[in-house]
N, C-alpha and C positions, 0 to 999 in steps of 0.2 A: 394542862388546863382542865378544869373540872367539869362534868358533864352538869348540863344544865338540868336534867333531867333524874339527876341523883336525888337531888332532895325531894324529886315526887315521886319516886322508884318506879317500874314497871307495874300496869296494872294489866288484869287476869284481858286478853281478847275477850272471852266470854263476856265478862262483864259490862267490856264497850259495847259491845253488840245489843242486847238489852236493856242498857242507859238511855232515858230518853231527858229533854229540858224538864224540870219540875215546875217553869213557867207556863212555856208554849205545848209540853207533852212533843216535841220536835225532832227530831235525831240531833246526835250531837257529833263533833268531830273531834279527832284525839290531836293536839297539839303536843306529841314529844318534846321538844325544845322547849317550850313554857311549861311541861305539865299542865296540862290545861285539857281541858275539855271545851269546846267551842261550840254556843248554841246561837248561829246565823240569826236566827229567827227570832231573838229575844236582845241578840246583839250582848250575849254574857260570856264571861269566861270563869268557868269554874275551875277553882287550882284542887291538885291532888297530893297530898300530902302522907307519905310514908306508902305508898302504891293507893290512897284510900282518896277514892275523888268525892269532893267537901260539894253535895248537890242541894244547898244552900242558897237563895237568893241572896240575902245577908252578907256571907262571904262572897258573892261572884264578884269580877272584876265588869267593868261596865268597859267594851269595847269603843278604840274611838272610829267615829266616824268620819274626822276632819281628813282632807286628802294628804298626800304623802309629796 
């Protein structure tokens, strides 16, 4: 089975660490499993593509907030 996380390769830690939302300016969280980058605070999800995270509003995914 294929890593979920192939298609958005590993990104540099350095880099998460100094990433913040380009909305909220907010920290953001690394979702491995989606590539994704997670901004709580804007309720976005930024995908990363070939290890290079896409810090776009345009591209973000709009997270749901419906319950589970």
């Amino acid at each position: 089975m294929p890593n979920p996380a192939a298609t958005g390769g590993d990104v540099d830690p350095t880099l998460l660490e100094i990433l913040v939302c380009p909305v909220t300016k907010g920290p953001l969280r690394y979702d491995r499993q989606r590539a994704e980058l997670i901004s709580d605070q804007a309720r976005l999800a930024y995908p990363i593509r070939d290890g290079i995270p896409i810090m776009l509003p345009d591209e973000a995914r709009q997270l749901d907030d419906s319950p589970a």
